[in-house]
C-alpha positions in Angstrom: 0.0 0.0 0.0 0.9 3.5 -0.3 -0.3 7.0 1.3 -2.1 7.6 -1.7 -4.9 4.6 -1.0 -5.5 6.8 1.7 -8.0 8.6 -0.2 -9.7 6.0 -2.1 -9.8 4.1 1.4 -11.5 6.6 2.9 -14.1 8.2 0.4 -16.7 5.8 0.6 -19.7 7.6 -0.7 -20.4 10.3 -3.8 -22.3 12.5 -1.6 -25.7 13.7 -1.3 -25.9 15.3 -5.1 -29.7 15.0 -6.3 -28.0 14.5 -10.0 -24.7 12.9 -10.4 -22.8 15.5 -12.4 -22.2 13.8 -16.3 -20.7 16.7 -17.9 -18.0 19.1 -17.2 -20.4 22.2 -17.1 -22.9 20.2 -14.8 -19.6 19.6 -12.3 -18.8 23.0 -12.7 -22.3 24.3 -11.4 -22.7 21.9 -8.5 -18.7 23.3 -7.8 -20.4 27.4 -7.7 -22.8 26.3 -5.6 -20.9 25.1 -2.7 -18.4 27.8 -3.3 -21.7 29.8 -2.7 -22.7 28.0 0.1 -19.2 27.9 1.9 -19.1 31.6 2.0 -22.3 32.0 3.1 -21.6 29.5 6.3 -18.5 31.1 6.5 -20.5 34.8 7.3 -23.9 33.8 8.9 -22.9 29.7 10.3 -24.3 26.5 9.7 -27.8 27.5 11.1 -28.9 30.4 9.4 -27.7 29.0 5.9 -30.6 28.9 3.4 -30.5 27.5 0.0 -32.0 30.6 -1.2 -29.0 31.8 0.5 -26.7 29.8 -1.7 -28.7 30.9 -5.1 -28.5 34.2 -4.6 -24.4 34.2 -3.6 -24.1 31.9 -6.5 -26.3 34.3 -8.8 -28.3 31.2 -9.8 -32.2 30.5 -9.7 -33.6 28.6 -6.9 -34.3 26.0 -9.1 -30.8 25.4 -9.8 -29.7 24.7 -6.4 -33.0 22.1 -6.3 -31.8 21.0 -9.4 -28.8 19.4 -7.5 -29.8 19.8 -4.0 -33.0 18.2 -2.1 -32.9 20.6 0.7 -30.1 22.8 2.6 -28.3 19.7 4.8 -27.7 17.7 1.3 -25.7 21.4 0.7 -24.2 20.8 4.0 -23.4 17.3 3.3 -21.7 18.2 0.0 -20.1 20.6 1.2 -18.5 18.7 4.3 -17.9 15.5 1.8 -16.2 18.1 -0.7 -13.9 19.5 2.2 -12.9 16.2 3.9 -11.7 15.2 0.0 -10.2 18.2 0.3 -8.1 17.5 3.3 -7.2 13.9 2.4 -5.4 14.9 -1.0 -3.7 18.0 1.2 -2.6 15.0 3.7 -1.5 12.9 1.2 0.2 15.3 -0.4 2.5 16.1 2.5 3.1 12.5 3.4 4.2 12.1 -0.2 6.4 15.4 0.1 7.8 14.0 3.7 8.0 10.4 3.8 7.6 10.2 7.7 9.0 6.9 9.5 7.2 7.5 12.6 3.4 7.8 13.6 4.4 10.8 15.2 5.8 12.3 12.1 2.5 11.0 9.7 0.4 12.7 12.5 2.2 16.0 12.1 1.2 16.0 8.2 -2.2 15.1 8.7 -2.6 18.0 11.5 -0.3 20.5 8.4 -3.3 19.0 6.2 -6.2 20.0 8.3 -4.5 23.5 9.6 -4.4 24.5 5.8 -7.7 23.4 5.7 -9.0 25.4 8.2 -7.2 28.5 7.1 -8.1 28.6 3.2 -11.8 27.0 2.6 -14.2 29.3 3.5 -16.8 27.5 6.4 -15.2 25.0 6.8 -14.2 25.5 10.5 -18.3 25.8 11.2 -18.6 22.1 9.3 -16.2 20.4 11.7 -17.6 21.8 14.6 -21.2 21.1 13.4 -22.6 17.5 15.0 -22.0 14.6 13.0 -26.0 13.6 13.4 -27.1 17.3 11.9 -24.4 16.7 9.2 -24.8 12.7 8.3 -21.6 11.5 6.0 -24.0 8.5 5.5 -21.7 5.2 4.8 -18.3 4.8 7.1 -19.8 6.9 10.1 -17.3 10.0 11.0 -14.9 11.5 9.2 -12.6 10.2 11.9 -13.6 6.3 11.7 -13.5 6.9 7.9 -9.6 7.6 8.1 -8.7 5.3 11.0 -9.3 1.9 8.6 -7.0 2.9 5.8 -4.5 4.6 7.7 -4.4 1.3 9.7 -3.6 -0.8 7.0 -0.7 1.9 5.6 1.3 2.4 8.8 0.9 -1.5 9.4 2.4 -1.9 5.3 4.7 1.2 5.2 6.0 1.2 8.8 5.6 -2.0 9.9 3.1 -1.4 13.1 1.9 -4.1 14.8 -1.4 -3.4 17.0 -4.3 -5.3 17.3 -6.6 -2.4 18.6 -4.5 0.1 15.7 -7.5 1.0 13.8 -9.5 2.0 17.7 -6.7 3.9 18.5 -5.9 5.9 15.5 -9.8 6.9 15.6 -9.2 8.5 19.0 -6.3 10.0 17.9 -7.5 11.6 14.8 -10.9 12.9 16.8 -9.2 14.2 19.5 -6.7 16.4 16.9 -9.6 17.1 15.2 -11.8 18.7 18.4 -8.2 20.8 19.0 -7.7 21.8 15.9 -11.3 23.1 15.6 -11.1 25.1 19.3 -7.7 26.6 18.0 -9.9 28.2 15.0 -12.5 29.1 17.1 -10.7 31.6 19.0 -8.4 33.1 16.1 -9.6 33.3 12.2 -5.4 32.4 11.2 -5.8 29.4 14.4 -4.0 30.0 17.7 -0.4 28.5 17.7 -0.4 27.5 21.4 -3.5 25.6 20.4 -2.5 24.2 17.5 1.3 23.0 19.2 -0.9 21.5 22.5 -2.6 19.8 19.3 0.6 17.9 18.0 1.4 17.4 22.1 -1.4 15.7 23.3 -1.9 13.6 20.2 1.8 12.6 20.4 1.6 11.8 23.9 -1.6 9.4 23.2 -0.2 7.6 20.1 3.1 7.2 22.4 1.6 5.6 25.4 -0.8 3.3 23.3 0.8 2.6 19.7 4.3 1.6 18.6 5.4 0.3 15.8 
């Protein structure tokens, strides 16, 4: 295995897109929209988003956003589907980049992946703090749980880690950086630093005690 079948391990569903996109202009469109609807969450929140909201950001007709969109959680959905893609090609690219021999050190790229992420895509902050029941990601359960599997079976292949409980543990870890990462945005728009270093502390502390390779 490589870090790349990190991705394909972990996206495990299309989304919640009323019509699959079959054309380039189609995919296009759908993209708009959830630009739209990302800068709209990333002003007002999760909450107050409407989809007639997201048509008039996107400077499209109601019926467009229907045309793709059931109702304002499948915009949601898409939208916290199209981010967590998002982050696994960013992570992927910087394991690629670094070629970390450690857990500690393909922790520290994952945490690069998902600072990045919180700094440059508009809402997407408010989606990871959103509940995971108002926001379904339908098959593979959390965003978390969806990682923990594939990673797994890398660090076992690439770095040779022996754990029976390795998937368990790598879900804890990976949902406690998450909830870190997310306060450290909370209280400063660029993410506080403190917050973020505590991040890489407490994670490294927990994969110490409870995985080695």
């Amino acid at each position: 295995m490589s870090f790349n079948d990190l991705i394909s391990g972990a996206l495990t569903t299309t989304g919640q897109v009323r019509n699959e996109p079959v054309q380039a202009r189609s995919s296009e469109r759908i993209g708009a929209l959830l630009d739209a609807a990302s800068a709209v969450v990333a002003e007002v929140g999760i909450e107050r988003l409407t989809t007639a909201m997201v048509a008039e950001r996107a400077g499209a007709s109601i019926g467009t956003v229907y045309r793709y969109f059931p109702d304002r959680i499948a915009v949601l959905s898409a939208m916290s589907l199209r981010g967590f893609e998002r982050f696994l090609r960013k992570s992927v690219d910087n394991l690629e980049a670094a070629s970390p021999s450690t857990i500690d050190g393909v922790f520290d790229c994952l945490i690069d992946a998902s600072v990045e992420m919180h700094r440059t895509e508009p809402g997407y902050t408010s989606i990871r703090l959103s509940d995971q029941i108002a926001l379904p990601e339908v098959e593979g359960g959390t965003t978390s749980a969806r990682v923990a599997g594939p990673l797994a079976a890398i660090l076992t292949d690439e770095l040779g880690v022996v754990d029976d409980d390795l998937v368990n543990r790598l879900d804890i870890a990976l949902t406690i950086a998450d909830a870190l990462i997310v306060r450290a945005f909370i209280s400063a728009p660029r993410g506080d630093e403190a917050a973020i270093a505590a991040t890489r502390a407490v994670v490294g502390s927990y994969l110490g005690s409870s995985v080695h390779a």
